[in-house]
C-alpha positions in Angstrom: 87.4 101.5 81.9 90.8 102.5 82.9 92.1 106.3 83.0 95.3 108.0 82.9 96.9 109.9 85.7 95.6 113.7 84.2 92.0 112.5 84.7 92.6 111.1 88.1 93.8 114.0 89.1 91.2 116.7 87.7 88.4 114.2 89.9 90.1 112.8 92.8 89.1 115.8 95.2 85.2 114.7 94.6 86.3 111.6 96.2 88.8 113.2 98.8 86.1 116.2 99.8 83.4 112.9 100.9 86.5 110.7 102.6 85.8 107.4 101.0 89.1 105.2 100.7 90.5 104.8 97.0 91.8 101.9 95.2 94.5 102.1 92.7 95.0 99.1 90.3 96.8 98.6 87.8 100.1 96.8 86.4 103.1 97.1 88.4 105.5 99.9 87.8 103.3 102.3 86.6 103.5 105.0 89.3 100.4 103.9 91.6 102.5 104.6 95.3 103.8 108.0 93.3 100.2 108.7 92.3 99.8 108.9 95.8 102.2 110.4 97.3 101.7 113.3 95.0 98.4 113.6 95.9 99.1 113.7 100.1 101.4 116.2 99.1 98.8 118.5 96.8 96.9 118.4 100.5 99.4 118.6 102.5 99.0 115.9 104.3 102.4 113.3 105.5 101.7 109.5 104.2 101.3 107.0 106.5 102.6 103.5 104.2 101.9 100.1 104.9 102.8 97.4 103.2 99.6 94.6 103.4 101.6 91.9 102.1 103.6 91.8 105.2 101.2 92.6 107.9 99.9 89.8 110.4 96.8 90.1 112.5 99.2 91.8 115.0 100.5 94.2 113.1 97.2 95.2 112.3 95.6 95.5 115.4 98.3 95.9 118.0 98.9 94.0 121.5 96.6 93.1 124.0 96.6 94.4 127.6 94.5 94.5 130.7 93.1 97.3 131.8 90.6 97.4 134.9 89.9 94.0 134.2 89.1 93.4 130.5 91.5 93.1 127.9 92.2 96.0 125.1 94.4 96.7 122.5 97.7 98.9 122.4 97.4 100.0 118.8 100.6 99.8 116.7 102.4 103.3 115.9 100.6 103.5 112.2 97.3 103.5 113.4 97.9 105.6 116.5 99.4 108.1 114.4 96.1 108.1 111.8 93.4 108.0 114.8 95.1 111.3 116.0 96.3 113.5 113.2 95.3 114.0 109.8 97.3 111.6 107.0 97.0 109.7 104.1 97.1 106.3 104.9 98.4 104.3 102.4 97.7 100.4 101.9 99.9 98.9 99.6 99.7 95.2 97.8 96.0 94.8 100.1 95.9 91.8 97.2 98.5 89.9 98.6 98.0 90.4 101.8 96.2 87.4 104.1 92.4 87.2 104.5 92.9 87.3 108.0 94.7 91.2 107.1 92.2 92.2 104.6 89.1 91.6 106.6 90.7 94.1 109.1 91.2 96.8 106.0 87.6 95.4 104.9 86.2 97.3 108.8 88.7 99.8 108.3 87.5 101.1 104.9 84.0 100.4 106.1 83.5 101.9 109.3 87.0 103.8 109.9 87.8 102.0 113.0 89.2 98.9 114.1 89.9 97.3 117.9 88.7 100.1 119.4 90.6 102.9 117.3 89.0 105.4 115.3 90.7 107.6 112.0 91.0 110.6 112.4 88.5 112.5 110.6 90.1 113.9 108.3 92.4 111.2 107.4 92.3 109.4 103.9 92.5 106.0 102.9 94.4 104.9 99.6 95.4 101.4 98.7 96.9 99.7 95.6 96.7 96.4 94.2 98.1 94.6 90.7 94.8 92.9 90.4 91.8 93.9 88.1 92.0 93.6 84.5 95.3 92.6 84.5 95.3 90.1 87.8 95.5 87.0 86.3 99.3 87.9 85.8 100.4 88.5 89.7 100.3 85.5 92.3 97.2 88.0 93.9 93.9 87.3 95.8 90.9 88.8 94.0 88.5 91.4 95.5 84.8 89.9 96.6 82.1 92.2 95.4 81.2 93.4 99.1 85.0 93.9 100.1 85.4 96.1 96.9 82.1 98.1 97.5 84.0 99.4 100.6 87.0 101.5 97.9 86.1 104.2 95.2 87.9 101.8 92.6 90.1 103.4 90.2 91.8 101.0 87.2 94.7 103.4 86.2 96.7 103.5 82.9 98.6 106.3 82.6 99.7 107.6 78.7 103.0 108.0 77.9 102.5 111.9 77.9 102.2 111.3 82.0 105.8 109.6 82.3 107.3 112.2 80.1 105.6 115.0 81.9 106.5 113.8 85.0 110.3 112.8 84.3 110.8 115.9 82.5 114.3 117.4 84.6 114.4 114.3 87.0 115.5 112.0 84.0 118.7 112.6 82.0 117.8 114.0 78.7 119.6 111.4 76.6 116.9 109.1 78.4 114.2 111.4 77.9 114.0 111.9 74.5 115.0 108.1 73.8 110.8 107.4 75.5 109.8 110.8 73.8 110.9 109.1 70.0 110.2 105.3 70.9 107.1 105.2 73.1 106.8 101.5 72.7 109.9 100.7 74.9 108.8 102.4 78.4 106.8 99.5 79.2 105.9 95.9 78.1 101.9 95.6 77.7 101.5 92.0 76.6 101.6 88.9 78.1 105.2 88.2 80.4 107.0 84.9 79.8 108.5 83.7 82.9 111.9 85.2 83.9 112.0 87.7 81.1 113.4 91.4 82.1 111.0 93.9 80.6 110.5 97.6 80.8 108.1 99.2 83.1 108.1 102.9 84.2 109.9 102.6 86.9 112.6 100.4 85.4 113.8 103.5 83.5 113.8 105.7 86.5 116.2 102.9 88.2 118.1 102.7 85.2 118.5 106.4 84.9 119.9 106.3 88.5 122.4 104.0 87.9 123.4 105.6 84.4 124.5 108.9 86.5 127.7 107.2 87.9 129.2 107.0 84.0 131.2 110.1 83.1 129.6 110.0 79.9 126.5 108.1 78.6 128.3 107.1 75.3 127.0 103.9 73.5 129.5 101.0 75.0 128.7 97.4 76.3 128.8 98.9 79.9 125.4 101.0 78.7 124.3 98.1 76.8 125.0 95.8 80.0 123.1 98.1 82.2 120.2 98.8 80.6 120.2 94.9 79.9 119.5 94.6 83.7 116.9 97.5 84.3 114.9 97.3 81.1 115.7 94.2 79.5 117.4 93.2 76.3 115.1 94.7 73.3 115.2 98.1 75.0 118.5 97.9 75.9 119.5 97.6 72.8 117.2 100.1 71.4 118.8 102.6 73.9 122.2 101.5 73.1 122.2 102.3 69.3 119.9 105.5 70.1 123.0 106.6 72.1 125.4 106.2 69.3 123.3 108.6 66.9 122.3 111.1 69.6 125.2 113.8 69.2 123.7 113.9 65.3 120.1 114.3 66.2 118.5 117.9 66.0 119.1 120.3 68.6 116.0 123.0 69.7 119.2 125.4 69.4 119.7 123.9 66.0 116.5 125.3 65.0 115.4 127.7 66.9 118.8 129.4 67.2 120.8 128.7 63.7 118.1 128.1 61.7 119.6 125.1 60.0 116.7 123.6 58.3 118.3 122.0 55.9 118.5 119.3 58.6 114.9 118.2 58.7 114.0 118.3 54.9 114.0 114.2 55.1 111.6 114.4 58.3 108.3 112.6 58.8 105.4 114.0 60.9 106.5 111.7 64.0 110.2 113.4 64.0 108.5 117.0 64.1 106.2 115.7 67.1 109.4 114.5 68.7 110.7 118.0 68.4 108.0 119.6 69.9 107.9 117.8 72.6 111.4 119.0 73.3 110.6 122.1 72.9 108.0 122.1 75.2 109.4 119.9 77.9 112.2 123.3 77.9 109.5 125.3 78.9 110.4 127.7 75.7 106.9 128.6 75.1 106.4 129.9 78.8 108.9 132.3 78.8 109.3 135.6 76.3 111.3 134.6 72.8 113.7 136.7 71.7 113.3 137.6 67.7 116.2 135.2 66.5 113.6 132.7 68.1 110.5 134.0 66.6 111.9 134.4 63.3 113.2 131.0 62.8 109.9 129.6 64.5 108.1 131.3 61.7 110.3 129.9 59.7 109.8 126.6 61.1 106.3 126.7 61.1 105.0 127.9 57.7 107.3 124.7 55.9 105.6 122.2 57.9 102.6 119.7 57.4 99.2 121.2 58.0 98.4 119.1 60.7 102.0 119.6 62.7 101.9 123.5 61.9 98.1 123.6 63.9 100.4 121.3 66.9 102.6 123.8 67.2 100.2 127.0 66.9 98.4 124.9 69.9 101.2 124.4 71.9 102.3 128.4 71.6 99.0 129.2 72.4 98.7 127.0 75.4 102.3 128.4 76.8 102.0 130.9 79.6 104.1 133.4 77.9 101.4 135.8 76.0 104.3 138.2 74.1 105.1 135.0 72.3 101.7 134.7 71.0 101.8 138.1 70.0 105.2 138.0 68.6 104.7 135.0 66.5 101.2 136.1 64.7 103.3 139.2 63.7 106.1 138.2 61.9 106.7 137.9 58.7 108.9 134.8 57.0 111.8 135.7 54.9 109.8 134.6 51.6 107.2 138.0 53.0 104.5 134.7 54.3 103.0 136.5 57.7 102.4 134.1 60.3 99.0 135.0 61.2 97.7 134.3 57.0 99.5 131.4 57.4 97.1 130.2 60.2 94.4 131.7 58.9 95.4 128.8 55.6 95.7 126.4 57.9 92.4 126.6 59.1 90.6 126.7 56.4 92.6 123.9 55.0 94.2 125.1 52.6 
């Protein structure tokens, strides 16, 4: 059973607090090295990365040399730096390593030591492979059962709500709210035909790097061209003609600020959801509204579906900004509904 990044991250420290080394698999481009490094930084702890797939025997265990007459090893500079202060050690791509490598990790995961050198004891060990339930799509060795007793195995697959929570501010917004309104396009789930660009989490990132040398992101062949290369060509042009409607979507400021409701009276539930997720990726809930705000949020609220209006009272209630709670139950719609009846509908279902 797989679980999302939230969940390995609310019982990961049950692992970390007992130092057994953890594996990460999953597809590729899902966020399993950031997964990690964000986790060595929640510690505070430096990484210490090594890439599997291109160790040797000797990068693993160092060079020989003779000292009062037997032979010993001179460890390489990753190990001696995780025998003699505290890091996260991080194996990457252990699956494609050589067996030769991997029987090495196998001692190291196993006993903490290896040619004579011996973790530190507070150092942790995390490694990440594309094999698992989705292994028989990677050019990967699999796991014996004894070699994987040695990991606390985690098969991550992180929700969509992860990405956007974690690109919120490091994404362009255009690009944000193009995953936030068509979820289906950050990644490709099925089976890969050979050679075919697809999307993956990390795609759009790159993408959204390369997108920030335009003066504008306007919908042209350059953006279609682009995104061709990053993401491949049903998102790319999925992107494209989102870009050439975007400057007629609506704004938070549109309603939140002018009131103009008269925008939304053809929307659906999924294009409210889309708007709240906007909302709350600005962080408006956690900071005091001003009554413009609460007004036309009251507004807002009391003209939507049932199951949207109890989204949204959820979402106020979970912000960190209590006067807004406060506010909002209290005021009173232009047609004299008060917010807090309204709820009290709501939950009764009516």
């Amino acid at each position: 059973m797989s679980v999302d990044f939230a969940t390995f991250n609310s019982i990961i420290n049950h692992v970390i607090t007992a130092k057994y080394p953890v594996l990460l698999r999953g597809r590729h481009g899902i966020g399993k090295s950031e997964l990690v490094y964000q986790t060595a930084k929640e510690l505070g702890l430096p990484i210490v990365e090594r890439r599997a797939s291109q160790m040797t025997e000797g990068d693993l265990l160092g060079l020989p040399k003779v000292e009062k007459g037997v032979t010993t090893w001179l460890p390489p500079e990753w190990l001696h730096t995780a025998c003699n202060k505290a890091v996260v050690l991080f194996l990457d791509e252990v699956d494609r390593a050589t067996m030769e490598v991997r029987q090495g990790i196998f001692e190291l995961c196993d006993s903490r030591k290896i040619a004579g050198q011996v973790l530190h004891p507070d150092t942790l060990i995390f490694a990440a492979v594309n094999g698992g339930d989705h292994g028989a799509q990677y050019q990967v060795g699999e796991f014996d059962p004894a070699e994987l007793d040695r990991y606390t195995v985690f098969d991550v697959e992180p929700s969509v709500e992860d990405w956007l929570d974690y690109a919120k501010g490091k994404v362009d917004t255009c690009l944000w709210d193009f995953i936030n309104q068509n979820h289906q396009h950050l990644e490709h789930k099925d089976e890969y035909e050979p050679n075919k660009v697809y999307p993956s989490r990390r795609s759009w990132f790159r993408l959204d790097s390369a997108l920030r040398g335009l003066s504008t992101l306007e919908h042209s062949p350059i953006l279609y061209h682009l995104s061709n290369s990053f993401v491949g060509m049903e998102a790319a042009v999925a992107f494209n003609d989102f870009i050439k409607s975007y400057k007629f979507q609506v704004t938070i400021e549109d309603i939140l600020d002018e009131g103009k409701f008269e925008l939304i009276k053809d929307w659906k539930n999924n294009d409210h959801l889309a708007l709240l997720e906007k909302i709350k990726s600005k962080g408006i809930f956690d900071t005091p509204m001003n009554d413009t705000r609460l007004q036309n949020l009251a507004e807002y609220f009391i003209i939507l579906p049932s199951e949207i209006g109890m989204t949204i009272w959820t979402a106020i209630g979970k912000g960190k900004c209590p006067e807004n709670i406060s506010g909002f139950h209290g005021t009173i719609t232009e047609d004299g509904t008060r917010v807090n009846m309204h709820i009290v509908k709501l939950m009764n279902g009516k």
